[in-house]
SEKE-350041 format. One record per residue: x, y, z of N, C-alpha, C in turn. Coordinates in steps of 0.2 Angstrom, whole numbers, padded with zeros to 4 digits, always signed. Example, Ala and Ser with C-alpha at 12.3 -4.5 7.8 and 13.67 -1.06 7.14 Angstrom:
2
+0066-0028+0039+0062-0022+0039+0066-0016+0039+0064-0011+0035+0068-0005+0036+0064+0000+0039
This chain:
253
+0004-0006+0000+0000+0000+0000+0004+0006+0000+0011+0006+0004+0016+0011+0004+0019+0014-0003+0019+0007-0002+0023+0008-0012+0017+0012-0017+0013+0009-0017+0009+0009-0021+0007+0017-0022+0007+0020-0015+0006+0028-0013+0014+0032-0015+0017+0030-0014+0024+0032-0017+0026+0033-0023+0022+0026-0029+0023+0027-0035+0020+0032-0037+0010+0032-0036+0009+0039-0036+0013+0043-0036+0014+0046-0030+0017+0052-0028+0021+0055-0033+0027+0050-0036+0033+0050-0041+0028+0050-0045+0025+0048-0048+0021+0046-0055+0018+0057-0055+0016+0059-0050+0011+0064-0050+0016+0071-0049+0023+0070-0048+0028+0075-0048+0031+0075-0052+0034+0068-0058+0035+0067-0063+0031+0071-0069+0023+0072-0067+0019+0075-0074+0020+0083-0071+0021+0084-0066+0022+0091-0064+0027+0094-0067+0031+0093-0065+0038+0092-0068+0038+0097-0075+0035+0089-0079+0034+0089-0085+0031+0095-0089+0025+0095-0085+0021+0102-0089+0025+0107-0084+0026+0109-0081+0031+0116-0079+0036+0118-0086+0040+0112-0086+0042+0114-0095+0039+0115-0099+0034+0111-0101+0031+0111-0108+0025+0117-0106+0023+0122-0105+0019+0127-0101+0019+0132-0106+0017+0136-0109+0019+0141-0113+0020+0146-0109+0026+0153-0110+0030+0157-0105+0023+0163-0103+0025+0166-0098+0019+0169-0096+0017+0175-0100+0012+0179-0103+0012+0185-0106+0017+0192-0103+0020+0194-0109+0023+0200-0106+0023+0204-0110+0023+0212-0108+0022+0216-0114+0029+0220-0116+0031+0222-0123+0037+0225-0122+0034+0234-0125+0037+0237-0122+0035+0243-0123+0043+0247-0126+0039+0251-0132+0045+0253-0139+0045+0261-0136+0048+0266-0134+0050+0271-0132+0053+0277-0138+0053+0280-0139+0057+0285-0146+0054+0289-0149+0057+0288-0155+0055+0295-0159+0049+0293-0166+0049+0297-0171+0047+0294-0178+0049+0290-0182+0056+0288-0180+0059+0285-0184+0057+0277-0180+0051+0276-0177+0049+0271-0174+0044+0272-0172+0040+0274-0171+0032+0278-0173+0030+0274-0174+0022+0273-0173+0016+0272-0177+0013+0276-0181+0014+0277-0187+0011+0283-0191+0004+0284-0194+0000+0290-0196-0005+0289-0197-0005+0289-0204-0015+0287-0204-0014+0284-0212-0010+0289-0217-0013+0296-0215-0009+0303-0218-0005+0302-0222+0001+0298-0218+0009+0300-0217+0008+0293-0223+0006+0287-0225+0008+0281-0227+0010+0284-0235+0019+0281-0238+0021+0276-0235+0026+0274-0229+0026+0281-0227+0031+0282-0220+0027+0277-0215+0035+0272-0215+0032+0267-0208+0038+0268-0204+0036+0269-0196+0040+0268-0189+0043+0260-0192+0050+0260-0189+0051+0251-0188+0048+0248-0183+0044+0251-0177+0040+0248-0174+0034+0246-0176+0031+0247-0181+0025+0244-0184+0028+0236-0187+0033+0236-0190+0031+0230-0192+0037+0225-0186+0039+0228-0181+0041+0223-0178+0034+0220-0171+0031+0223-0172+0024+0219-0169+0022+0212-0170+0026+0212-0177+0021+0203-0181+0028+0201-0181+0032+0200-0178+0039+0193-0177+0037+0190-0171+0034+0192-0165+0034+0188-0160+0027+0182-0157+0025+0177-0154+0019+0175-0152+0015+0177-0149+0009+0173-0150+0004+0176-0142+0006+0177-0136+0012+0178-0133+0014+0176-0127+0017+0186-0127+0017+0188-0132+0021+0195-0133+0017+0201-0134+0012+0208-0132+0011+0211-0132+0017+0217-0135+0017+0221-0140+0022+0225-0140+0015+0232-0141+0019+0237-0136+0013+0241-0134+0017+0249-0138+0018+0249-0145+0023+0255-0145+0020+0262-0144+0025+0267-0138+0023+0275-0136+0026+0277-0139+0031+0277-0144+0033+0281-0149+0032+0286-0151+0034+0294-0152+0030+0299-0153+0034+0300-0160+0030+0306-0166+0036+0309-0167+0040+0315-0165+0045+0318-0165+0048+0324-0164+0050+0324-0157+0049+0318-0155+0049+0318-0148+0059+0315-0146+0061+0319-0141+0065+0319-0138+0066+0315-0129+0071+0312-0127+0071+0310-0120+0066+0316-0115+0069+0322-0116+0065+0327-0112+0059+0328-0112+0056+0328-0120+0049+0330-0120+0046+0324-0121+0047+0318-0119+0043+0315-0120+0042+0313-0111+0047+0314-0106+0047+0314-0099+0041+0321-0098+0044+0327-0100+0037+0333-0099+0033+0331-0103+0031+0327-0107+0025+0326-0111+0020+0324-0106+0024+0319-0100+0020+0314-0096+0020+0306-0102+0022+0305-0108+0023+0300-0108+0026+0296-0108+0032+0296-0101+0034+0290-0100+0032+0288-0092+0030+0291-0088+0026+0287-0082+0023+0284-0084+0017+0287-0089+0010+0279-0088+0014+0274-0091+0021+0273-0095+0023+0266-0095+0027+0264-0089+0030+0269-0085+0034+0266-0078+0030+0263-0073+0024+0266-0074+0016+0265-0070+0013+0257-0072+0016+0257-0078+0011+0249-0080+0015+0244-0081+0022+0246-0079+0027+0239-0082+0026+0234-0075+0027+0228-0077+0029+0221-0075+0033+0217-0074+0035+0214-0070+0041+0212-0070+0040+0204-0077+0045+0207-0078+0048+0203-0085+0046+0205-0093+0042+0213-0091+0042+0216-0096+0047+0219-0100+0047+0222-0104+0052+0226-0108+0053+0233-0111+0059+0237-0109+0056+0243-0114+0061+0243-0116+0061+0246-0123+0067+0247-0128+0065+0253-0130+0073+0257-0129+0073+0264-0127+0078+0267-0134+0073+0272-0139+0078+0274-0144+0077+0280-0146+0082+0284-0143+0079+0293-0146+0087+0295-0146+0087+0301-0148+0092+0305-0150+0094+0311-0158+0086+0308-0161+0086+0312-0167+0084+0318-0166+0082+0319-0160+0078+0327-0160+0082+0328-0152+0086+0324-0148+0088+0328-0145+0095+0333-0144+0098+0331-0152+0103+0332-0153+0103+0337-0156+0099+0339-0160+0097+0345-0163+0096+0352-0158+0102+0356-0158+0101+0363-0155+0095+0367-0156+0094+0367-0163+0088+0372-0165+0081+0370-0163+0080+0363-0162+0077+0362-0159+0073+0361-0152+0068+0364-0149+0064+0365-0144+0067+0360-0138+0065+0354-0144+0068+0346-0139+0074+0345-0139+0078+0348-0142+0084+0350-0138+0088+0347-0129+0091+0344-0129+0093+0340-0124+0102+0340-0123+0104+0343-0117+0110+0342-0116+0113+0337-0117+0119+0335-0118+0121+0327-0117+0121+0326-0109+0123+0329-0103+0121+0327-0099+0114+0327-0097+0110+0330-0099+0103+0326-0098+0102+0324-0102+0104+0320-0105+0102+0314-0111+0103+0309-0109+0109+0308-0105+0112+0303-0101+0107+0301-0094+0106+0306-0092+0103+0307-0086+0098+0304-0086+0092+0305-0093+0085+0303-0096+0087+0296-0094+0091+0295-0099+0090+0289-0100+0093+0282-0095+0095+0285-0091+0098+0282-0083+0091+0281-0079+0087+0287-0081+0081+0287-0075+0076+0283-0082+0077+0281-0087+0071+0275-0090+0074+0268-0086+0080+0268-0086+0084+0261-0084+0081+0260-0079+0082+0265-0073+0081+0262-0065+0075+0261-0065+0069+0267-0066+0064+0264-0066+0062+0260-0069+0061+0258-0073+0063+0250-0076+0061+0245-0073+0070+0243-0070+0072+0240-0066+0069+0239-0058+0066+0245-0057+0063+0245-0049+0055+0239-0049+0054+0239-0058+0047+0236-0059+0049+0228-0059+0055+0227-0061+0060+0219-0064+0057+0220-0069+0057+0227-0072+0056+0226-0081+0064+0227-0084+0064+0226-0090+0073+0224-0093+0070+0228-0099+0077+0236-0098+0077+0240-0103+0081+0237-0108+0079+0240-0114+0088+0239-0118+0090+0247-0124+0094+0247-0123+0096+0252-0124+0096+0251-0132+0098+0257-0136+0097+0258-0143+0100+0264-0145+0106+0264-0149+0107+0270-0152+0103+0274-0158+0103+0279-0159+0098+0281-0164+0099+0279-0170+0095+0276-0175+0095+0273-0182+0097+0279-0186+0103+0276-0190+0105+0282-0194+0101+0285-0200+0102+0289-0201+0101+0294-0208+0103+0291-0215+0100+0293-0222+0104+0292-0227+0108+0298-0229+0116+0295-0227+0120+0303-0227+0123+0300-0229+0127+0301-0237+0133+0297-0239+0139+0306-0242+0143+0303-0243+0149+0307-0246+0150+0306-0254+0154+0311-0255+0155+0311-0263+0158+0304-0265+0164+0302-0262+0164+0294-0265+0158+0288-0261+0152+0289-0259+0148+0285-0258+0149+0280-0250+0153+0285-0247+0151+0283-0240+0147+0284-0235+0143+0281-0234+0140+0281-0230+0143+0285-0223+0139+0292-0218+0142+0297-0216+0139+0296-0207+0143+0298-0205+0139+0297-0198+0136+0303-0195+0130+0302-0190+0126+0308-0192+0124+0307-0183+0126+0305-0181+0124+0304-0173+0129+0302-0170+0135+0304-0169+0140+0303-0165+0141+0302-0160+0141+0308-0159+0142+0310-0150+0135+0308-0147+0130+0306-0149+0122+0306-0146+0122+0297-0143+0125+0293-0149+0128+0286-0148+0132+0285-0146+0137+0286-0145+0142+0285-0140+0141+0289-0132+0136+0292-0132+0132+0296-0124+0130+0287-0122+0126+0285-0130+0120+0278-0127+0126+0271-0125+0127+0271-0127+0137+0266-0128+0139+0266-0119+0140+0273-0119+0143+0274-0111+0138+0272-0106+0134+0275-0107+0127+0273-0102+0126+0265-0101+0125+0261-0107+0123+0255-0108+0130+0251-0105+0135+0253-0106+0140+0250-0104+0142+0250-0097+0140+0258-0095+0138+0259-0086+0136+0255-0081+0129+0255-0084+0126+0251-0079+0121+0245-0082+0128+0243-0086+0126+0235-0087+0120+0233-0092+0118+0238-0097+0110+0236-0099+0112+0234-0107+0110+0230-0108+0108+0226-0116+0108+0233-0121+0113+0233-0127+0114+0238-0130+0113+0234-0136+0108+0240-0142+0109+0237-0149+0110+0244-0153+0115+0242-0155+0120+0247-0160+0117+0248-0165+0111+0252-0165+0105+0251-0173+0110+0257-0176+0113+0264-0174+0118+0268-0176+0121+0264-0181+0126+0261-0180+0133+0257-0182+0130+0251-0188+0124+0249-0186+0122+0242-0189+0119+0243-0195+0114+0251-0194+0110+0253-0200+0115+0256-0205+0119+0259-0204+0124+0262-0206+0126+0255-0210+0131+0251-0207+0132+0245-0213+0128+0243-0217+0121+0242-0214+0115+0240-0219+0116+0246-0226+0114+0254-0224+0115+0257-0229+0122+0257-0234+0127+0254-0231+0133+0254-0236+0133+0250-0239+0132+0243-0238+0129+0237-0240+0125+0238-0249+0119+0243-0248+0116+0244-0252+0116+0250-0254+0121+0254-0256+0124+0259-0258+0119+0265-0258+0123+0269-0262+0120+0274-0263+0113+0275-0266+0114+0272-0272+0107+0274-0275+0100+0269-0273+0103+0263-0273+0097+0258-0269+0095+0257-0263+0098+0262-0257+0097+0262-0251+0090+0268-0252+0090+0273-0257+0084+0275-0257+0078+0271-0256+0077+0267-0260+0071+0261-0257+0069+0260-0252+0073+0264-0245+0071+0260-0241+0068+0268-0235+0068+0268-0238+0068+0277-0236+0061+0282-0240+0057+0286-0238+0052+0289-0239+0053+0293-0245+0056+0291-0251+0056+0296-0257+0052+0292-0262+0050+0300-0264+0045+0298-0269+0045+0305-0276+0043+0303-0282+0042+0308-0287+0035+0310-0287+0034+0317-0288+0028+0322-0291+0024+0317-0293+0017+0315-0290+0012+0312-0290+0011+0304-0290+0017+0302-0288+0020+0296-0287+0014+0291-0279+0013+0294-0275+0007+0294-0271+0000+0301-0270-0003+0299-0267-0009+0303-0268-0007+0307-0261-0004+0304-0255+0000+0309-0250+0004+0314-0250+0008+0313-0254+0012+0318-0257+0013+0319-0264+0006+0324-0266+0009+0324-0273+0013+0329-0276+0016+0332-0273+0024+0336-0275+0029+0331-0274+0028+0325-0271+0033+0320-0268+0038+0321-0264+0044+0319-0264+0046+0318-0254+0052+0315-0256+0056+0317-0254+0063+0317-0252+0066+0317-0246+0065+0312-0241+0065+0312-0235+0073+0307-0235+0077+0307-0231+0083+0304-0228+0084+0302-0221+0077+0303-0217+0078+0301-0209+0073+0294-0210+0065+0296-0212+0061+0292-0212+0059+0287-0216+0058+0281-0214+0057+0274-0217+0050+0272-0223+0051+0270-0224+0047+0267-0232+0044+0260-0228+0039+0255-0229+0038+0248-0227+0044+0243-0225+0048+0244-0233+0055+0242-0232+0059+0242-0229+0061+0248-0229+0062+0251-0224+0063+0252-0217+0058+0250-0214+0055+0249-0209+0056+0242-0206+0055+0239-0213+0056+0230-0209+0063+0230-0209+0067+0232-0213+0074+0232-0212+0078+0232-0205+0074+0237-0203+0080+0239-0197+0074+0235-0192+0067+0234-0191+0063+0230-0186+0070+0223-0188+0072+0220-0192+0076+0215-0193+0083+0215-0188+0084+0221-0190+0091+0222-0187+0091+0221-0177+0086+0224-0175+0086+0223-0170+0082+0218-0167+0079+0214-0170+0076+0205-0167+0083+0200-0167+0088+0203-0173+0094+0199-0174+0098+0201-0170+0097+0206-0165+0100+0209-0160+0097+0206-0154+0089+0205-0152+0086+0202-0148+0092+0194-0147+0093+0190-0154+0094+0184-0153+0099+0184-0150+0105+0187-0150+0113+0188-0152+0113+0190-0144+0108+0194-0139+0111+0196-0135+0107+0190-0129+0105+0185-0134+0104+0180-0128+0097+0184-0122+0094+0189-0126+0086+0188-0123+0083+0184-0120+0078+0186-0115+0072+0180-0112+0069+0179-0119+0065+0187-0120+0063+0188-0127+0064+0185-0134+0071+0182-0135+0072+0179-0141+0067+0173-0143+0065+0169-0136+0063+0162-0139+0056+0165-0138+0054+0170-0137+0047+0170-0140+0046+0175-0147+0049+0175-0152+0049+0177-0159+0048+0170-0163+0044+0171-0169+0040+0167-0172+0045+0164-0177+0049+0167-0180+0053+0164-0186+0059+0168-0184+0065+0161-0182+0072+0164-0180+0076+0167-0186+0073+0164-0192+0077+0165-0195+0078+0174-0198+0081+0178-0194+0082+0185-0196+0087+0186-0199+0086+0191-0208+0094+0192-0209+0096+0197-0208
């Protein structure tokens, strides 16, 4: 009779066990932080897409991705805006923020305009509080520009703003993806003239949004957008993410 209760017991911590592992992981939301150049754009603005649009359809059901992204928004005004509390306010432990600006804080003439010390500072106060929630930020330099040179080099256009995010993320330890350095090889990669593809240009009547058309070099095209949404899931995998093994198709190029 002992045994017999015994084998239960093992037979009934053995299926336990079992399903603990095979359980699908528990929901969590990642929350996208930044500028236009990750945006959800309105229909207005199409074919301009943020890379956070289409990085919403890589992951399972197990993944809310909730993007605040504003445009024109910098560290500063996006803290005075008030929108980054109600995400400090809602995070969960094992959530995620991925934190990307510097196109507009780096700009003098600009309103949002942002010190490099309180750039750092901004972004030291997304970390902790973060942190204080057991949610995991990951740091992002700003996605480059289409800025080449006379022989076709691709030009660096965020210097000192990336290397402020560089120091920070190496400070205090947070998961950095080098979208600066990374986009940038993508654009060289694809030179000069077919890197336009991936980018908001268009000729005189070419869309019904723009019928004078558009020449834009910061913001993204569909393409565009999936490009760099690619670059950073192959950053998710690379840096050994929770996150990684809940994306739907590893195979990221």
């Amino acid at each position: 009779m002992k045994r017999n209760t015994f084998t239960r017991l093992s037979a009934a911590v053995c299926l336990f066990s079992l399903l603990a592992f095979t359980q699908p992981p528990g929901h969590i939301t990642v929350y996208l932080i930044g500028d236009s150049t990750m945006s959800i754009k309105q229909v207005k603005a199409y074919p301009e897409t943020g890379w956070g649009m289409p990085f919403v359809h890589f992951f399972d059901e197990s993944v809310t991705v909730d993007n605040r992204a504003m445009n024109g928004r910098s560290t500063k005004s996006f803290i005075e805006e008030n929108r980054w509390q109600p995400v400090a306010d809602q995070l969960h432990e094992g959530d995620y923020v991925f934190i990307q600006f510097g196109h507009n804080d780096e700009v003098k003439t600009k309103k949002t305009y942002t010190t490099e010390a309180e750039y750092q500072t901004n972004l030291i106060r997304f970390i902790a509080e973060s942190r204080a929630k057991k949610a995991i930020p990951v740091l992002l330099t700003p996605v480059a520009r289409r800025q080449f040179d006379e022989a076709g080099k691709i030009q660096e256009t965020h210097a000192v703003y990336s290397q402020l995010v560089r120091e920070v993320a190496n400070e205090y330890k947070t998961p950095l993806i080098d979208l600066d350095r990374q986009s940038q090889e993508l654009l060289q990669r694809f030179g000069v003239d077919t890197s336009k593809l991936l980018y908001l240009q268009l000729a005189p009547g070419e869309h019904p949004n723009y019928p004078e058309g558009k020449v834009d070099n910061t913001h993204f095209n569909e393409l565009g957008a999936r490009k760099m949404a690619q670059l950073v899931l192959a950053n998710i995998i690379s840096l050994k993410l929770e996150l990684a093994g809940r994306i739907v198709k590893k195979e990221i190029k």
